[in-house]
C-alpha positions as CSV (number, residue, x, y, z in Angstrom):
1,X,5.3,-11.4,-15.8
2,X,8.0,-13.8,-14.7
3,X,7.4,-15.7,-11.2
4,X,10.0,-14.0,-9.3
5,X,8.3,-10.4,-11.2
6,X,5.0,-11.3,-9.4
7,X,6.7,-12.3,-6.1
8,X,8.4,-8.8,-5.8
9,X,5.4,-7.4,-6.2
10,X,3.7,-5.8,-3.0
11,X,0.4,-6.6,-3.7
12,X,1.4,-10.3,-4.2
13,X,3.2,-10.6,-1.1
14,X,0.0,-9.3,1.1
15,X,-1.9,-11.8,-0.9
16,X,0.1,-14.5,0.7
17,X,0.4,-13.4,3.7
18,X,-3.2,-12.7,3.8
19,X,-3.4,-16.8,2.9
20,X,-1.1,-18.0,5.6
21,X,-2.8,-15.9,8.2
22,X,-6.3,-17.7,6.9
23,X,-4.5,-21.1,7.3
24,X,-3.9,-20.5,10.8
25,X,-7.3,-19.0,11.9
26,X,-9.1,-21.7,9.9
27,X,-7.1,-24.3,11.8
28,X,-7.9,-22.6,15.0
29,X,-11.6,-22.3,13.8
30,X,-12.4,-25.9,12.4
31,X,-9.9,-27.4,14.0
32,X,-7.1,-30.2,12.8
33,X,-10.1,-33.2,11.5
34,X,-11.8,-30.6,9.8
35,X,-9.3,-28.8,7.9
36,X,-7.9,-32.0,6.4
37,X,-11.9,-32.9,5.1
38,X,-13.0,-28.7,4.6
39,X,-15.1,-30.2,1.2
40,X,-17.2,-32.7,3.7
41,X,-17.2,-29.8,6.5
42,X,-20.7,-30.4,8.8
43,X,-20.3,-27.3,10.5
44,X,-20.5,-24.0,9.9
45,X,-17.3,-22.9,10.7
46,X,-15.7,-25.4,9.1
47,X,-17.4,-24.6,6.0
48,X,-16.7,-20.8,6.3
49,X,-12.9,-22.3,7.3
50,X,-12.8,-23.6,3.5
51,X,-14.4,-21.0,1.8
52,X,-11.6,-18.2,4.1
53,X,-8.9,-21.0,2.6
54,X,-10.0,-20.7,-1.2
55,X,-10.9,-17.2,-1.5
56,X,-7.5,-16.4,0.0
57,X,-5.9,-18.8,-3.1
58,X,-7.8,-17.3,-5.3
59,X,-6.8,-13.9,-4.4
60,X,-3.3,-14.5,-5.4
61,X,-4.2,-16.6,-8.5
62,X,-6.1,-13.8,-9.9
63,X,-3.5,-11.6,-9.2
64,X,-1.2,-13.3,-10.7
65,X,-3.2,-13.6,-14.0
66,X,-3.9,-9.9,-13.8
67,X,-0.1,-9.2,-13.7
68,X,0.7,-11.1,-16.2
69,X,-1.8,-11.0,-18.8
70,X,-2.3,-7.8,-21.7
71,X,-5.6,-8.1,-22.0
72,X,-7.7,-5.7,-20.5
73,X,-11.0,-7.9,-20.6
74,X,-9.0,-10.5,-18.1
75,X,-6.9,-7.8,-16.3
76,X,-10.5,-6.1,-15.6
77,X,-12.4,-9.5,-14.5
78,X,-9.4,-10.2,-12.2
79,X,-9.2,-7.6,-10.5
80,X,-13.4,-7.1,-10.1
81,X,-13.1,-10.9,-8.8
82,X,-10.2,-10.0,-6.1
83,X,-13.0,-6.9,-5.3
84,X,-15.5,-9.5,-4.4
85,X,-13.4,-11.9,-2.6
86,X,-11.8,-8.9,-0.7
87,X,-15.7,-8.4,0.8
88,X,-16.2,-12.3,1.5
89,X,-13.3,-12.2,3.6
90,X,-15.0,-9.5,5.7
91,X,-18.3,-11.8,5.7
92,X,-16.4,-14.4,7.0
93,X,-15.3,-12.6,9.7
94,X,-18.1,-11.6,10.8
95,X,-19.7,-15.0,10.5
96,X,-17.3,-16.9,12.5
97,X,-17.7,-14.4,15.1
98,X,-21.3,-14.5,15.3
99,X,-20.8,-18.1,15.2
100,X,-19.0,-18.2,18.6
101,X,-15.3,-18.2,17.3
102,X,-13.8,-17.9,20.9
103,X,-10.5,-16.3,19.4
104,X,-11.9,-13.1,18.1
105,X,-8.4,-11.3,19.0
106,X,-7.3,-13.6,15.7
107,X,-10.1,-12.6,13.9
108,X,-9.1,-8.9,14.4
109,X,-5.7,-10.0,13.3
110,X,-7.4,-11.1,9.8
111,X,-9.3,-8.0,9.6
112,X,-6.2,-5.9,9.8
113,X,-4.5,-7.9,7.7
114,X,-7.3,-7.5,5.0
115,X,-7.6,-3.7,5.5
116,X,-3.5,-3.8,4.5
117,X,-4.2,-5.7,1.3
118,X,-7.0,-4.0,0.4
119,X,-5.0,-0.8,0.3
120,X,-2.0,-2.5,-1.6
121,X,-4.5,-4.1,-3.7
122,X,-6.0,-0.5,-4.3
123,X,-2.9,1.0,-5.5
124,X,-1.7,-1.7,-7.1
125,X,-5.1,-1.1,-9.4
126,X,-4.7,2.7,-9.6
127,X,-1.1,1.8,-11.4
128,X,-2.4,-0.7,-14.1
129,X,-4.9,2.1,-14.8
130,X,-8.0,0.1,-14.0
């Protein structure tokens, strides 16, 4: 699938939304310092702010390798992978919350956000008959 194919598709456009909304809540998480060093993180929310900032990535890079690949086998571990990283987001939720996260009406944002992909990621499945 050409790149202008996947970015039509409405699956792929939730992905990045989903990732620009994780930029911004991992900003207002970790903070400015902490974003720009996520791999040297000290704190928990700064590592949870990383690991919110490359599961969203790789969200829409295994989406894009599902759309355009013909093989099953990869179609099949793509979209199992997005399934697992679709879950971590939730954990992450929860854990910055638990954490303290002072901005929870963000944090509900995300959650929304994720229920909306999850659902275009659902049919989006249904349709490549996996």
């Amino acid at each position: 699938m050409s790149s202008k194919g996947l970015k039509d598709l409405p699956v792929y456009k939730k992905a990045v939304e989903l990732h620009s909304m994780s930029r911004a809540i991992a900003f207002c998480a970790a903070g400015k310092e902490e974003i720009l060093n996520l791999y040297k993180a000290n704190s928990l929310r700064g590592q949870v702010a990383g690991s919110l900032l490359t599961d969203t990535a790789l969200i829409r890079k295994q989406i894009a390798l599902a759309a355009g690949t013909s093989s099953l086998s990869i179609r099949q571990n793509s979209l199992q992978f997005v399934s697992i990283m679709i879950r971590n987001l939730s954990s992450y939720c929860k854990g910055l919350e638990m954490d303290g996260m002072r901005e929870r009406e963000y944090l509900e944002l995300l959650r929304k956000e994720l229920t909306s992909f999850r659902k275009s990621f659902k049919q989006w499945r249904k349709s490549l008959g996996s």
